[in-house]
C-alpha positions, 0 to 999 in steps of 0.5 A: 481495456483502454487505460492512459499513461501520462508522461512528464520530463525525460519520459515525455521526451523519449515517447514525443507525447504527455500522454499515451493511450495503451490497450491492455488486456484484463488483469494486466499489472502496472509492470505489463503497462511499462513493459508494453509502453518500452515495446511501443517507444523502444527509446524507454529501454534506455532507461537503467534506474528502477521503475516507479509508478502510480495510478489514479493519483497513488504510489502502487508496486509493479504488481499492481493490477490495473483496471479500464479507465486508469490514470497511469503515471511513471515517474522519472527520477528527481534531480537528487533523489534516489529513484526509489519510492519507500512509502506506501498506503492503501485500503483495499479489497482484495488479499494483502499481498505481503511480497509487494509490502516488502517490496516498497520498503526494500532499499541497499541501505536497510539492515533490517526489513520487518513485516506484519499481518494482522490476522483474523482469528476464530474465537474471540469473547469465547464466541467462534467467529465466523467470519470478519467484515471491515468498511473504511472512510477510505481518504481519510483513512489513507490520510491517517496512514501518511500522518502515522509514517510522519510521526514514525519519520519523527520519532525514528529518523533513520526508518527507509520505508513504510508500507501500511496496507488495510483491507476491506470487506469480508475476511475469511479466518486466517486473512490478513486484515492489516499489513505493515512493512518498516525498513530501516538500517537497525532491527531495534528501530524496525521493531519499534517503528512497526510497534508504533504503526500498528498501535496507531493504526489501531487507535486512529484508522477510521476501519470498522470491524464487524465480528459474525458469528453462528447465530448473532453479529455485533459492530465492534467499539474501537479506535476513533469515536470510542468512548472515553472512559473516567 
């Protein structure tokens, strides 16, 4: 599969070119995109600050997995910046990866790393659940997400990185819906900052969930549009 590298600043310096057409094979992940971009433009290898990537537009982990078409960009680090990338929000398809989570957020600085999973569970109303499905108005659901981390930025100054993750489709028992990674200097901001996030996620996240169970199915009422009581 064909995907395209654009390059800006020192990167675009050392390969000679704004963008690059690479030939990877599928399954290939962001990180096997840089690494085959550096054995292509050896002068890459210079580089010694972490890599930090996106793809169509989104800040994504090195895992990553790529897909034909992508619009890849790595970024060279900001004039003052510490070169790390500590926010991340997605709706998506597949497993929440909780080690990529983690990743995001990581930062020397951070005393405390927090993650949660939402997970589905086999009985609710005293119904047995089969299984779960989800469906989401995915810009703005990635819109609320980035509202939810300025409003935990407000609220708790000293959080380092925010990870908010949703997953979409069907959910077998046990899969994680929802992931969140928080990191901060102190585990009491930690805690809070994710009991925040998950509460506002909850309230506000454009996700319908519908339970299915052994004879019947039902669209669950929650979060935006939900009826106002009184």
């Amino acid at each position: 599969m064909n995907v395209v590298v654009r390059l800006f600043a020192g990167y675009r310096e050392r390969v000679g070119a704004p963008t690059v057409t690479l030939d990877l094979p599928e399954g290939a992940t962001l990180q096997t995109a840089w690494e085959t971009l550096v054995a292509q433009y050896p002068a890459l290898g210079t580089v010694r600050h972490r890599v930090v990537g996106s793809v169509n537009a989104e800040y994504v982990p090195l895992e990553h997995v790529l897909h034909e078409g992508d619009e890849v960009v790595f970024i060279p680090p900001v004039a003052g910046g510490d070169h790390h990338i500590h926010h991340y929000f997605a709706i998506v398809e597949t497993p929440i990866d909780e080690r990529a989570l983690r990743h995001v957020v990581e930062h020397p600085s951070a005393g405390a790393i927090l993650t949660f999973l939402g997970t589905t569970r086999n009985q609710t109303g005293g119904r047995k659940v089969e299984y779960l499905e989800y469906e989401a108005y995915e810009p703005l659901a990635i819109k609320q997400m980035q509202r939810i981390a300025a409003e935990i930025r407000t609220r708790w100054p000293d959080v380092i990185g925010i990870a908010i993750v949703h997953r979409v489709g069907r959910l077998e028992i046990g899969e994680a819906s929802i992931g969140i990674a928080i990191s901060s200097p102190h585990r009491a901001t930690a805690f809070a900052a994710c009991r925040y996030a998950i509460d506002r996620a909850k309230e506000t996240l454009p996700v319908w969930k519908k339970e299915v169970w052994e004879g019947g199915e039902e669209w669950i009422e929650e979060g935006p549009g939900t009826p106002l009581e009184g």
